[in-house]
C-alpha positions in Angstrom: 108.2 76.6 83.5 109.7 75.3 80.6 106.9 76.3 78.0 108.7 78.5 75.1 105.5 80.3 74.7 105.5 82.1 70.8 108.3 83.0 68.7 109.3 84.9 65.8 112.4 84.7 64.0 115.2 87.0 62.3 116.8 84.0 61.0 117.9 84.1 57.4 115.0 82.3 55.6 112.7 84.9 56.7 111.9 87.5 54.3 110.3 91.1 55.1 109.0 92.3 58.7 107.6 89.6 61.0 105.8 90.4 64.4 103.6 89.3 67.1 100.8 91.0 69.3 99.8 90.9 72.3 96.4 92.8 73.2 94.0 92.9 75.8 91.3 94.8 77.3 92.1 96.0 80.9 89.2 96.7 83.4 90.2 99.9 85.1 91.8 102.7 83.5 94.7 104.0 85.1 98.6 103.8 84.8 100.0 100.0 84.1 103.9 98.6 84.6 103.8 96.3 81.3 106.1 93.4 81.7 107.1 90.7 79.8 109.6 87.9 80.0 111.3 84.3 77.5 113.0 81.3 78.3 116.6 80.7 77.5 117.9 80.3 73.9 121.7 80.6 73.1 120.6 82.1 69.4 118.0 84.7 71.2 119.1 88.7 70.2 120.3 91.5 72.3 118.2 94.2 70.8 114.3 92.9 71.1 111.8 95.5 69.9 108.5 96.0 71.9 106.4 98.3 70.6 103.9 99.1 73.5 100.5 101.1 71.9 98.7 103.0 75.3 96.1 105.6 75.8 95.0 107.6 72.8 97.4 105.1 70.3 100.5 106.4 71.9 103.6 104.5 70.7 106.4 103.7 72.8 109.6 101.2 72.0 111.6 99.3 74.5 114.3 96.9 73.5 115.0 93.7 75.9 118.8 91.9 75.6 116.8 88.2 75.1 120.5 87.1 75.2 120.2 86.9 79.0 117.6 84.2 78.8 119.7 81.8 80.8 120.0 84.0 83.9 116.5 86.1 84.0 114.7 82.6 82.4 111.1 83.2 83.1 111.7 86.6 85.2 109.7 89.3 84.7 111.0 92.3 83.0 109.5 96.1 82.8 109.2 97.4 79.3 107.9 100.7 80.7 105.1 102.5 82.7 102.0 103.7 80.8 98.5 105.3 80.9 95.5 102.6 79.1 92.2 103.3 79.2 89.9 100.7 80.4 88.0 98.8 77.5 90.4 99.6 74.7 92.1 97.0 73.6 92.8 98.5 70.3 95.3 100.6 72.1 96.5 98.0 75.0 99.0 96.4 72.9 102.5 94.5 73.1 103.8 93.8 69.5 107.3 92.3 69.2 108.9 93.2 65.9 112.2 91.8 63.7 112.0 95.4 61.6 115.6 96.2 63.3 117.1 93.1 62.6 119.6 92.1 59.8 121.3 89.1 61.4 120.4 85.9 62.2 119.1 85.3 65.5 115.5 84.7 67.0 113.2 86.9 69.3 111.0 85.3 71.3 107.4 87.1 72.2 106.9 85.2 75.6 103.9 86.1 78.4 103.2 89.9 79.0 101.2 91.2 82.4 100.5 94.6 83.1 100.6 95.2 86.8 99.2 99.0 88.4 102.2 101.1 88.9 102.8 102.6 92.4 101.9 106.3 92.4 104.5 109.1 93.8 104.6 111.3 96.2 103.6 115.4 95.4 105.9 117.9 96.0 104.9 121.2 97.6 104.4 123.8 95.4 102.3 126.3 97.8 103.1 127.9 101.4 106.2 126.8 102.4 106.3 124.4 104.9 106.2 125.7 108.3 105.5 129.4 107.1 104.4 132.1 109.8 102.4 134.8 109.6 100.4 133.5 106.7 97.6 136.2 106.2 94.0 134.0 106.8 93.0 135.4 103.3 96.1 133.7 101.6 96.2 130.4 102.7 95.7 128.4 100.1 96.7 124.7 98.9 99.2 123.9 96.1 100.8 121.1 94.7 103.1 119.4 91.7 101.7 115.6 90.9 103.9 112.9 91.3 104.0 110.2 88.4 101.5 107.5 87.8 98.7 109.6 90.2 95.2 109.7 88.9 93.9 111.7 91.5 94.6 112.7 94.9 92.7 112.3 98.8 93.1 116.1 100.5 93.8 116.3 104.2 93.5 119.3 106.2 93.0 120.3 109.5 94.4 122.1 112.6 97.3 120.9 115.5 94.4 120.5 117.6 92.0 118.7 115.7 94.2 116.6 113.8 93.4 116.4 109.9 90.0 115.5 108.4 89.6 114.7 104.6 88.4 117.5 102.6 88.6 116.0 99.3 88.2 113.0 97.7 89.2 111.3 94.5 90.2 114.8 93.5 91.8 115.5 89.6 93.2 119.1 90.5 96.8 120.3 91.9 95.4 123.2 93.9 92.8 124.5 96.1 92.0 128.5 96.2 91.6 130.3 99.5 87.9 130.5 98.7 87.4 126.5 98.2 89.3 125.5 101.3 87.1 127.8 103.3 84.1 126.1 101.5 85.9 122.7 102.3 86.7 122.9 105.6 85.3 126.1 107.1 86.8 129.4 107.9 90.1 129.8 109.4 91.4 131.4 112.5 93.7 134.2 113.0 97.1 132.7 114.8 96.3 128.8 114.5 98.8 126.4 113.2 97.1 124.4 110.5 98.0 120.9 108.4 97.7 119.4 105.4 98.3 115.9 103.5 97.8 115.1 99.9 97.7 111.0 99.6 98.4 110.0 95.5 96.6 107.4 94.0 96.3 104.9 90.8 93.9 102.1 90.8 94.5 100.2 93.8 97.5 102.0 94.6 97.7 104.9 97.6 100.8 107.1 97.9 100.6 109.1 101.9 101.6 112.5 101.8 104.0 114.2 103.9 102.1 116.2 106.4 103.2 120.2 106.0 102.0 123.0 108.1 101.8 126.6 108.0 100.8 129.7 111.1 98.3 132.5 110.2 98.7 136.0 111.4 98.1 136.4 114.5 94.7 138.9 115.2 95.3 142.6 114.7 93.5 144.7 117.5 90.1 146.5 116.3 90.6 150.4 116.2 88.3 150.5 119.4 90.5 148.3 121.2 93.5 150.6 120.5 91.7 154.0 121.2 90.6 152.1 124.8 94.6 151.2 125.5 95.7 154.1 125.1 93.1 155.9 127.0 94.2 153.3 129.7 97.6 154.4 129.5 96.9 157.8 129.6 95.1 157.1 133.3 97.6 155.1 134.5 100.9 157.5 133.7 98.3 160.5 135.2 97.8 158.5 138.4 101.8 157.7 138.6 102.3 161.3 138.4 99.7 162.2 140.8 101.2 159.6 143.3 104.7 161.3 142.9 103.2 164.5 143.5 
């Protein structure tokens, strides 16, 4: 606990830019909370320059006040969420740099963990939730991603039947009319139906909120309308018969 791990230093003897790396090859790609944290040092700076390198070579920068050593001393602390690919440590990188320095002071390249970040929530982006009336040949499945989600588990189902998975490990934000039929099987005219879409990142699962929507109730085949009226054509002839 009182290891000072590597350092490199802004102090005045040093001459030109100085840094340290971090790199390592995770085993799963997917999104990673990189984290890193120092010990306390009353000459540490407030403006510590990570430079985290993730999927594809993307750069990003996050600075860290080291000054605060004495209170978050071995705590860990987020320099940001990222995509990394699995086997690629070429682009899984922490480097701590002193190219933003011009004062005396020392920065302090400590442990680093990356940690799978907790996926979020979709949001609905189809049939409202608790829509009527929704035409059989319209109902259809529509989502935004939230952040950190690989890919998604798909629910579905009626109030009766409760919800069956109709997807798995699925990469896409939508599902036509035609697929969910395919999915799940065709749907019935004036039947309240559910669905759930469950995020996921590595060994992370987001649940859903649970929305619903009605279909249309049946319309009445021509025949069945042509065999009413008929009916009501005998019953107001027999009322006036009766009257008669």
């Amino acid at each position: 606990t009182d290891s000072w791990g590597l350092y490199i230093s802004a102090n005045t003897p040093v001459v030109g830019v100085r840094s340290g790396t971090y790199s390592i090859s995770l085993p799963t790609t997917g999104y990673y909370t990189a984290y890193t944290t120092w010990a306390a040092d009353t000459s540490a700076k407030s403006n510590a320059k990570f430079v985290i390198t993730s999927a594809g070579g993307a750069e990003a920068i996050s600075y860290q006040n080291q000054t605060l050593a004495a209170a978050l001393k071995h705590t860990w602390q987020s320099l940001g969420t990222y995509m990394f690919n699995a086997d690629d440590a070429a682009n899984t990188k922490v480097m701590l740099t002193n190219d933003n320095q011009n004062t005396s002071g020392s920065l302090y390249l400590h442990s680093i963990k990356f940690d799978s970040a907790v996926s979020e929530a979709i949001t609905n982006n189809g049939i409202a939730d608790g829509a009527t009336d929704v035409a059989v040949s319209a109902a259809s499945l529509d989502w935004i991603a939230g952040a950190y989600t690989q890919d998604f588990d798909v629910y579905f189902g009626d109030a009766v039947n409760g919800l069956v998975q109709i997807q798995a490990g699925y990469t896409g934000t939508s599902i036509s009319n035609m697929d969910l039929m395919d999915l799940y099987g065709p749907l019935q005219a004036g039947t309240t139906y559910q669905w759930r879409v469950d995020s996921r990142n590595l060994d992370n699962v987001t649940t859903g909120q649970v929305f619903s929507f009605t279909t249309a109730a049946a319309v009445p085949e021509p025949g069945s309308l042509l065999a009413l009226g008929t009916g009501l054509v005998g019953l107001l002839g027999l009322i006036r018969r009766r009257r008669a």
